[in-house]
C-alpha positions in Angstrom: -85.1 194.3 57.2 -82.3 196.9 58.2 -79.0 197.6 57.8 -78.2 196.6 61.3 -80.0 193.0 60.1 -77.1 192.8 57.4 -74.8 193.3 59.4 -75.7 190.9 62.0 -76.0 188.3 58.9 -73.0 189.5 57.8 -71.0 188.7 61.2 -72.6 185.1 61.2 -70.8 184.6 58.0 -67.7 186.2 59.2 -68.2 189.4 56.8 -67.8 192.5 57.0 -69.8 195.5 55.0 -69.4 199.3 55.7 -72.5 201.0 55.9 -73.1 201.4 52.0 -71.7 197.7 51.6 -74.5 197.2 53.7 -77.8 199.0 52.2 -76.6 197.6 49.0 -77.3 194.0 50.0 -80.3 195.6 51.9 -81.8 196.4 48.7 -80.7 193.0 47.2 -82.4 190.8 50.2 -85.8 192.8 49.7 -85.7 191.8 46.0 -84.6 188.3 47.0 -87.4 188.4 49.4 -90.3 189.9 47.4 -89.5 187.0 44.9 -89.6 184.5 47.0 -92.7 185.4 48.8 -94.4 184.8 45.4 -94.3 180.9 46.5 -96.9 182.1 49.7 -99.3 182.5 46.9 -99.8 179.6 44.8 -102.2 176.8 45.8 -100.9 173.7 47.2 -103.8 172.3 48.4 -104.4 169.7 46.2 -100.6 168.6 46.2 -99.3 165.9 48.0 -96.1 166.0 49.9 -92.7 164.4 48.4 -89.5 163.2 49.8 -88.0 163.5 46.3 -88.1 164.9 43.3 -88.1 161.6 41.3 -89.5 157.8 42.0 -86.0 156.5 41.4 -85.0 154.0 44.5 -81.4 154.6 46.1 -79.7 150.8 45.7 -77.1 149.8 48.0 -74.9 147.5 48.1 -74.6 145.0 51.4 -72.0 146.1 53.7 -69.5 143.4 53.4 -66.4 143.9 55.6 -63.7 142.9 53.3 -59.6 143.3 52.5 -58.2 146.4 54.1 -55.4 148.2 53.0 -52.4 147.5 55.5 -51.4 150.4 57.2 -47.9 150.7 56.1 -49.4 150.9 52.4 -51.6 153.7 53.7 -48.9 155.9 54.8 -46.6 155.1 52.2 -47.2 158.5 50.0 -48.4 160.7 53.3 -46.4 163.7 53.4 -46.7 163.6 57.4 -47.3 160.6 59.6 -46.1 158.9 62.7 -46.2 154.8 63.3 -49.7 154.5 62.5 -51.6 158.0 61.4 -51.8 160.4 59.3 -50.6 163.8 60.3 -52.9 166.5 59.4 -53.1 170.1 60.2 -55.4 171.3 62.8 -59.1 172.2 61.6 -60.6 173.6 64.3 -59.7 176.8 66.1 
């Protein structure tokens, strides 16, 4: 990993390091990394694959369409709203 990798990390999570910003976390991901390539060395063979951690079972409840609220209840308290939404400000650029 370089510096120029840290950077380019860096921009995907909109971040920005000066050089010595930078070779700071360099040394930091190499640590990170060293520890974590630890895992590539234990023995797995003889364990079987999970999808989860425990044996406990998710229980849902049936979907059941029931009473809704009535829409001039919903926008009772809304700080911003026309006849039949909620005004909310943008999200996406």
């Amino acid at each position: 990993m370089t510096v120029q990798d840290i950077h380019a990390i860096a921009e995907l999570a909109r971040l920005r390091f000066t050089d010595e910003q930078a070779q700071v976390f360099l040394a930091e991901f190499e640590k990170i990394i060293s520890a974590v390539s630890v895992i590539n060395n234990v023995d797995m063979s003889s364990v079987e694959p999970m999808t989860a951690v425990t044996q406990q079972e998710n229980v849902l409840r049936d979907d059941v369409a029931g009473q809704t609220v009535p829409t001039a209840d919903a926008l009772r308290n809304a700080p911003k709203k026309n006849e039949a939404f909620i005004k909310v400000p943008k999200v996406l650029g």
